[in-house]
C-alpha positions as CSV (number, residue, x, y, z in Angstrom):
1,X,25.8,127.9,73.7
2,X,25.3,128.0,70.3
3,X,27.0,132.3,68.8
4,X,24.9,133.2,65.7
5,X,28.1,134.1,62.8
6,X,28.5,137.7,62.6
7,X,27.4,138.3,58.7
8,X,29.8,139.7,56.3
9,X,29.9,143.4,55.4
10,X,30.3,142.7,51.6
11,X,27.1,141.4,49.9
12,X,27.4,140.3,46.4
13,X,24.0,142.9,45.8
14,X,26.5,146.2,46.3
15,X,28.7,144.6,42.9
16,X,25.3,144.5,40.9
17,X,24.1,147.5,42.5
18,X,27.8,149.6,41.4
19,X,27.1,148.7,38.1
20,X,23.6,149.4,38.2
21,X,24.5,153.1,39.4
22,X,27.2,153.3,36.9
23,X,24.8,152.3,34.0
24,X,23.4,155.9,35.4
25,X,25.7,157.7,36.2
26,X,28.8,157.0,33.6
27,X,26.5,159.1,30.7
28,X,25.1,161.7,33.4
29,X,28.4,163.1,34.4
30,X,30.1,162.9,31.1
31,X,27.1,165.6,30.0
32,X,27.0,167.8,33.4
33,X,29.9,167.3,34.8
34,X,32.1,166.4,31.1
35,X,33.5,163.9,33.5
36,X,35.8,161.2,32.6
37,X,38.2,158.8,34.3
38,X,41.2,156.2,33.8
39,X,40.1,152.6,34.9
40,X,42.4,151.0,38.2
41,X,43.4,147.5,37.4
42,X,45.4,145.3,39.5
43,X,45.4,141.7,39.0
44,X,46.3,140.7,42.5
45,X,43.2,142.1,43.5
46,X,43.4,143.1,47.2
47,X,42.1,145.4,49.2
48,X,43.1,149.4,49.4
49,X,42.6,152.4,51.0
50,X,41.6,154.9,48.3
51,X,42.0,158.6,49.5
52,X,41.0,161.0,47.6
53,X,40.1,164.8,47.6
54,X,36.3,166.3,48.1
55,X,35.2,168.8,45.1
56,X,31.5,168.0,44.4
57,X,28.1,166.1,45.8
58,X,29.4,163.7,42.7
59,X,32.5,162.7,43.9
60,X,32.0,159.2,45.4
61,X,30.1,158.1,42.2
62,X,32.6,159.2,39.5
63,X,35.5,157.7,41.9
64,X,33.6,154.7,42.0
65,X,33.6,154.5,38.4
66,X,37.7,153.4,38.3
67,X,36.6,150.4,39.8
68,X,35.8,147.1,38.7
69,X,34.3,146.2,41.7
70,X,31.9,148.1,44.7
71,X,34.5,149.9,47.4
72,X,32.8,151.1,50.6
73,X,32.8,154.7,51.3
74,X,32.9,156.1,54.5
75,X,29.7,158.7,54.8
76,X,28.6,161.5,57.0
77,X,25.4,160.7,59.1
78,X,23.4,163.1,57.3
79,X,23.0,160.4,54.4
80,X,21.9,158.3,57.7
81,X,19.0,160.1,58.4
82,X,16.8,160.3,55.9
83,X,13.9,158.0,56.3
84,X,13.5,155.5,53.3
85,X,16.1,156.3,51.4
86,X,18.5,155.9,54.3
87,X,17.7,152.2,54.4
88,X,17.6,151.7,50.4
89,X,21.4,153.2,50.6
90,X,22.3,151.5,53.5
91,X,21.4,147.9,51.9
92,X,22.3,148.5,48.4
93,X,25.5,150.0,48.7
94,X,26.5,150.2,52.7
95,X,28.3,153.2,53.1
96,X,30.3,153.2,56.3
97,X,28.8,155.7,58.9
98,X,31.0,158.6,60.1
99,X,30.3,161.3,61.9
100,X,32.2,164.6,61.7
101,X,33.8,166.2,64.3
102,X,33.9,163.3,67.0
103,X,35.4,160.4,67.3
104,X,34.3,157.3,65.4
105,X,35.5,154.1,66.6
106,X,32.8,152.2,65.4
107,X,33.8,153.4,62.0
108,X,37.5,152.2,62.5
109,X,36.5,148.9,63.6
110,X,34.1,148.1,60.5
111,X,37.2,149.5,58.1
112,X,39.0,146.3,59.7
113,X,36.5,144.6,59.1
114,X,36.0,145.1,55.5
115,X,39.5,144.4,54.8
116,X,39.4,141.5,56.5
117,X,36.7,140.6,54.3
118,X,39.1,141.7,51.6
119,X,37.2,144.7,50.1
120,X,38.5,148.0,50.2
121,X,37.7,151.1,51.3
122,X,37.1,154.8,50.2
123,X,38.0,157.6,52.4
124,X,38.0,161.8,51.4
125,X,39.7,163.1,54.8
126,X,38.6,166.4,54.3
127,X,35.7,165.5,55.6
128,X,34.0,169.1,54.0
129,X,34.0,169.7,50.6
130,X,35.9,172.4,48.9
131,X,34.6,176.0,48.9
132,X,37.3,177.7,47.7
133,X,38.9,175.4,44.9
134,X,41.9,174.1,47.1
135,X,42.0,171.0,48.9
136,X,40.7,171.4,52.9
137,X,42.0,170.6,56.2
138,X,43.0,167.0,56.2
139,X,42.6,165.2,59.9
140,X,45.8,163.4,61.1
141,X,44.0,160.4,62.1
142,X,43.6,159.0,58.9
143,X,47.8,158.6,58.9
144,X,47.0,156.2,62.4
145,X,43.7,154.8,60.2
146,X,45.9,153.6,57.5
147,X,49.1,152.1,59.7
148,X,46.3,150.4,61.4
149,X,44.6,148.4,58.6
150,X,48.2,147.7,56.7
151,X,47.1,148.1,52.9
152,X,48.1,149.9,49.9
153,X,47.3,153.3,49.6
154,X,45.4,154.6,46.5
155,X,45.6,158.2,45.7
156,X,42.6,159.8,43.9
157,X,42.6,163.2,43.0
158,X,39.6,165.2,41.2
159,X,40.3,167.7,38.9
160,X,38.1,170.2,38.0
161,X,35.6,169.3,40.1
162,X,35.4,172.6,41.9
163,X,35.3,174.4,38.2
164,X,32.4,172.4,37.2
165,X,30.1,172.6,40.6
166,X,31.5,174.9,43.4
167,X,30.3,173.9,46.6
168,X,28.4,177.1,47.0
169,X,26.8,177.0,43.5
170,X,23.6,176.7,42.1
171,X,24.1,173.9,39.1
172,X,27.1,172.8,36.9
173,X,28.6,174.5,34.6
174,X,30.3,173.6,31.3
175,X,33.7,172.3,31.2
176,X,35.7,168.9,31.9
177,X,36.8,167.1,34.6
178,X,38.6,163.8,35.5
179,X,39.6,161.4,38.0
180,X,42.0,158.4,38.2
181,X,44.3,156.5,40.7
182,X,47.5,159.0,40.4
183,X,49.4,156.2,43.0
184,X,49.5,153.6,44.9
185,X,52.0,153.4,47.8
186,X,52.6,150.0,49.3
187,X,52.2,149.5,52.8
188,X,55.9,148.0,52.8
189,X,56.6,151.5,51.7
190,X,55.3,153.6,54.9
191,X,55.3,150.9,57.6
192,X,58.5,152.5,58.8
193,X,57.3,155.9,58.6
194,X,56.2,158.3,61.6
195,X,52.5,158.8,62.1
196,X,54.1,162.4,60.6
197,X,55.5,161.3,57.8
198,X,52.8,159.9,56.6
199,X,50.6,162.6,56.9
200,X,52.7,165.3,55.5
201,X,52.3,162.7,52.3
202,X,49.0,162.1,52.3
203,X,48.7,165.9,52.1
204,X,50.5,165.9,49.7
205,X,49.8,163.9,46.9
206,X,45.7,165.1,47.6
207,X,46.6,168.8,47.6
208,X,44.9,170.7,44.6
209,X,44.0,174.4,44.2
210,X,41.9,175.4,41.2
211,X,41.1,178.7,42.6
212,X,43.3,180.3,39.8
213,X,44.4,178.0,37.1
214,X,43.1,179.4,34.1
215,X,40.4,177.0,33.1
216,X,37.3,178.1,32.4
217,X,33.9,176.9,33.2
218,X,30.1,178.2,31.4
219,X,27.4,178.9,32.8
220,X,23.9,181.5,33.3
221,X,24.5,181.1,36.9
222,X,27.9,182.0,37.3
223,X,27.7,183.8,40.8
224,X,24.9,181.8,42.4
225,X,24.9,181.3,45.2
226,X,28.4,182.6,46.2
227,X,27.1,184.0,49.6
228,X,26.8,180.4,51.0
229,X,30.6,180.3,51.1
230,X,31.4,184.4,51.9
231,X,30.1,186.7,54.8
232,X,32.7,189.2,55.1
233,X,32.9,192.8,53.2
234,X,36.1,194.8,53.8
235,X,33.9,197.9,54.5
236,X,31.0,196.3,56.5
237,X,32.6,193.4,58.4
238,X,30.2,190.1,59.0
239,X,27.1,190.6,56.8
240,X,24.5,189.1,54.1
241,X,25.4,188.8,50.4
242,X,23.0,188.0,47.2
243,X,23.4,187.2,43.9
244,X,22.3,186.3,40.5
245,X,23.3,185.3,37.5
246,X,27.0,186.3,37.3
247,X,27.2,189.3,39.6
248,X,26.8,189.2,43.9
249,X,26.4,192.1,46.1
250,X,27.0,193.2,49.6
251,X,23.4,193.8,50.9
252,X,24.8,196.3,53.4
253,X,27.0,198.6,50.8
254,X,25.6,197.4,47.5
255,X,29.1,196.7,46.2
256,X,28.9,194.4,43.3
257,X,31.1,192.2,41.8
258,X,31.3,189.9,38.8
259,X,32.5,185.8,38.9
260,X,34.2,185.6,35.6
261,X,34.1,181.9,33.6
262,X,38.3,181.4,34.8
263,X,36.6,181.8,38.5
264,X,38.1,185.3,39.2
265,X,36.3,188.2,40.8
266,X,35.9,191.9,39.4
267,X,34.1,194.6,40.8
268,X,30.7,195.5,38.1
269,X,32.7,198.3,36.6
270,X,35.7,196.0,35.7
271,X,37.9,197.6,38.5
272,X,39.5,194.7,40.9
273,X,37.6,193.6,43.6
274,X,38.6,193.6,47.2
275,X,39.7,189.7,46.5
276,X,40.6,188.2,42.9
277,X,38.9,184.9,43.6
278,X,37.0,182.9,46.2
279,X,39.8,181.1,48.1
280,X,41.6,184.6,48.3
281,X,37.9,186.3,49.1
282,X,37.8,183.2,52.2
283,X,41.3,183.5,53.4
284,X,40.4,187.2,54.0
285,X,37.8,186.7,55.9
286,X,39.3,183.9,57.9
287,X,41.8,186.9,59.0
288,X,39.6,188.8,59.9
289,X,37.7,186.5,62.0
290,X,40.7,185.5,64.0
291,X,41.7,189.4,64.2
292,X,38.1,189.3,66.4
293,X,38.7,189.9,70.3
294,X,36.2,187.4,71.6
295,X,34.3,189.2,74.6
296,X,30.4,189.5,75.8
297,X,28.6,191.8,73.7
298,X,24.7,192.5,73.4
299,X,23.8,192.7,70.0
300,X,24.4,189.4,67.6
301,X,27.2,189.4,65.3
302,X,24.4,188.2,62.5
303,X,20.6,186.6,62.3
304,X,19.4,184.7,60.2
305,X,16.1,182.3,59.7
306,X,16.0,178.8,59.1
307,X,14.6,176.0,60.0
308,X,15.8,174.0,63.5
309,X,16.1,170.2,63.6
310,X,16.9,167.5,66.2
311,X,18.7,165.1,64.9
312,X,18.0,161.3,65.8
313,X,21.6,159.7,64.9
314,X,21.1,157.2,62.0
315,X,17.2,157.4,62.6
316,X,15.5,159.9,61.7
317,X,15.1,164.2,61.6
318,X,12.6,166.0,63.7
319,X,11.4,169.2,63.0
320,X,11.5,171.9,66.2
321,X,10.8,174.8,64.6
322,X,10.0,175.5,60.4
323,X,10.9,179.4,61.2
324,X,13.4,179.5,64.1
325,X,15.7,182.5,64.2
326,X,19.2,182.4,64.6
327,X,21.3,185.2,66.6
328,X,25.1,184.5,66.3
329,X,27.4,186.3,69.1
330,X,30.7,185.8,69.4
331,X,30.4,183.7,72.4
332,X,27.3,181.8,71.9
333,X,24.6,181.2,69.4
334,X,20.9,182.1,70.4
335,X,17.9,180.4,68.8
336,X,14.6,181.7,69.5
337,X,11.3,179.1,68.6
338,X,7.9,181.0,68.6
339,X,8.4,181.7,72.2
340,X,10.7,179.9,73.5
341,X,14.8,180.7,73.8
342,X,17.6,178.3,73.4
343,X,21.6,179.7,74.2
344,X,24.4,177.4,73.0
345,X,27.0,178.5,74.8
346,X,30.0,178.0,72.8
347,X,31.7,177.4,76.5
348,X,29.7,175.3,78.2
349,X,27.0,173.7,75.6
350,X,28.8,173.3,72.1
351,X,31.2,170.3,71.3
352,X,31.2,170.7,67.6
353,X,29.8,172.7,64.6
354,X,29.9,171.6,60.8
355,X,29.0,173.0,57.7
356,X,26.5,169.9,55.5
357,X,26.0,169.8,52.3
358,X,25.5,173.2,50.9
359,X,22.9,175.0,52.9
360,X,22.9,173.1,56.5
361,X,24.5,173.8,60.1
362,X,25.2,170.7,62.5
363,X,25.9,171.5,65.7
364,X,26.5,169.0,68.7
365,X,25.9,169.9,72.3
366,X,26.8,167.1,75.3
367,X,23.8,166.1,75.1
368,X,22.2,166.3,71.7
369,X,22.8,166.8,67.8
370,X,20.8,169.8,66.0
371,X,20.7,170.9,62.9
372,X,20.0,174.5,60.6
373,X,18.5,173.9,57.1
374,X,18.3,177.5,55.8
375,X,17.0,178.5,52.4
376,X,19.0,178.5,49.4
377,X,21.4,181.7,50.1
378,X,21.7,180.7,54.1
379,X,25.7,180.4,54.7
380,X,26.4,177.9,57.5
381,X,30.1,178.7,57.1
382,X,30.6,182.1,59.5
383,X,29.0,180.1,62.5
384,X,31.4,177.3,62.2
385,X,34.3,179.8,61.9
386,X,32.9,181.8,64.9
387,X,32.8,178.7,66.8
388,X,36.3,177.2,65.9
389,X,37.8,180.9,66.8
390,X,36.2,181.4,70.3
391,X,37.8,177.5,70.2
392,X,41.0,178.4,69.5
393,X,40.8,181.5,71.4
394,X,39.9,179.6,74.6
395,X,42.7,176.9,74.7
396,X,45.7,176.9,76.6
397,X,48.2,177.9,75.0
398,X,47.1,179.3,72.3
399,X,47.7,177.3,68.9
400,X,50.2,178.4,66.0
401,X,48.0,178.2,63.5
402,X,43.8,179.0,64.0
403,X,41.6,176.0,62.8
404,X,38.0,177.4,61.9
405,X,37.0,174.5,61.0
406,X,37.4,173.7,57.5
């Protein structure tokens, strides 16, 4: 019986098709983003593992740049669901599918296999961008990833990235950043090394915070849209910010602060605000989310409107409701369609919730994968902290330290 040859991963197309985008994208980010890099050269040319940190939509392109060849980045299933352009991506470039929060043995064994082929790989194991201007929860499985497919490790670190285009923000701003290979350690180097070891490491050498480092960044839109990253005032709890230009408000007081150019927060009259920047403003209300005593209660926590998706993995979106609304409770999350109610029970029904892109909820059940795509101020953030606290909150014993998912 004649076994038709598996083809190869690497097509000569995605070299053309780097370049191509480069041609693009080299001049683009040098004016938005006043973006520039160091080239990586190494004359053995074999393959790495290139880990880097996750600052902007950008990132993968200007990292890309360094390299005098295509590497294959490892990419969310959001990028995977898009009809059209999901298969233009998918054969010009061939991302390698991830999705976040599960496990994704499919995307381990086609990392061996690109190796094998002898082309490297890109990884950010945040897996979330950066909404505070320090570098995110990094998953210890991409220690086990890396002792598994025995190569060098790259380290790639972005900075000013989160100066020029917060996650939460409307457009760039003006000011510099820059990217290059800051090391590579040699799998001869950590082969010894504890599954620990070398994920302290990893941490390590990707670990950034910009939150408070003096640079400073231009822009008309300085505070927009800061409410898709905060929820929380310290005199009304969980509730609905806006903004504009360089000033945001809590809807519920009407305190109003101002995002200076070096990314640090005063109140309107120039007095201190309850938090000196966003990563401080972020870390308060991640305490006070895990000071919540998670119990039944009648009334949601927050609502919001959005619209409500299914989610056909790495096929296609479909639309369930344009304007669903959204109850979040402690304990579960209630969506109401016309006239029809759905309950997620964070219990019995919810396996995972993760914040996309810069405006989106995903949220996996047993049985299906949904997603929110709010308008441009909705925050995504205070359900997957809600979720990952009733988590945490639920498990047996108790862990050290609260993961809220980011």
């Amino acid at each position: 019986m004649n076994v038709m040859k598996k083809q190869k991963w690497s097509k000569s197309r995605h070299h053309i098709f780097k370049w191509g985008l480069q041609a693009y994208f080299q001049p683009y980010t040098a004016i938005k983003y006043g973006f520039s890099f160091k080239p990586f050269k190494d004359v053995r040319n074999r393959p790495y593992l290139f880990l880097t940190n996750h600052q902007t939509t950008m990132d993968q392109f200007m990292f890309s740049m360094c390299f005098p060849k295509a590497v294959y980045s490892v990419a969310t299933e959001d990028i995977f669901s898009i009809p059209v352009a999901s298969a233009v991506i998918k054969w010009a470039v061939a991302p390698i599918p991830f999705i976040k929060s599960q496990k994704n043995v499919s995307t381990i064994l086609t990392c061996k296999r690109i190796v094998k082929e002898g082309g490297s790989i890109l990884m950010q194991p945040e897996g979330n961008r950066t909404y505070s201007g320090q570098t995110e929860y990094i998953n210890p499985a991409v220690a086990k990833l890396a002792k598994m497919l025995k190569i060098p490790i790259g380290f790639m670190v972005l900075h000013g990235g989160y100066g020029v285009r917060p996650r939460w923000s409307k457009a760039p701003r003006k000011g510099k950043s820059f990217c290059q290979v800051e090391e590579v350690l040699e799998y001869e180097q950590y082969k010894d090394w504890t599954d620990v070891q070398l994920y302290d490491y990893i941490c390590k050498k990707l670990y950034v915070d910009e939150s408070c480092d003096g640079q400073k960044f231009y822009s008309k839109h300085l505070a927009e849209y800061v409410e898709r990253a905060i929820y929380y005032c310290p005199k009304c709890g969980i509730t609905h910010f806006w903004s504009k230009g360089d000033k945001f408000k809590c809807t519920t007081c009407g305190m109003e602060m101002v995002y200076h150019p070096d990314k640090q927060i005063t109140l309107s009259n120039g007095q201190p605000a309850p938090y000196p920047n966003v990563k401080e403003w972020i870390n308060g209300q991640n305490e006070y989310v895990q000071g919540l005593k998670i119990e039944s209660c009648d009334t949601p926590v927050i609502s919001d409107v959005a619209s409500f998706y299914l989610t056909k993995l790495y096929k296609r979106k479909v639309l369930l409701n344009k304007d669903a609304k959204f109850d979040l409770y402690l304990d579960k999350l209630v969506v109401t369609k016309q006239d029809k109610v759905q309950t997620f029970s964070f219990l019995n029904d919810v396996t995972a919730m993760v914040a996309m892109g810069q405006n989106k909820l995903g949220i996996t059940t047993k049985d299906n994968t949904y997603q929110i795509k709010g308008d441009v101020r909705f925050n995504p953030v205070k359900y997957v902290n809600l979720y990952y606290h009733f988590v945490a909150q639920n498990q047996k014993p108790k862990p050290t330290k609260e993961f809220l998912g980011f």
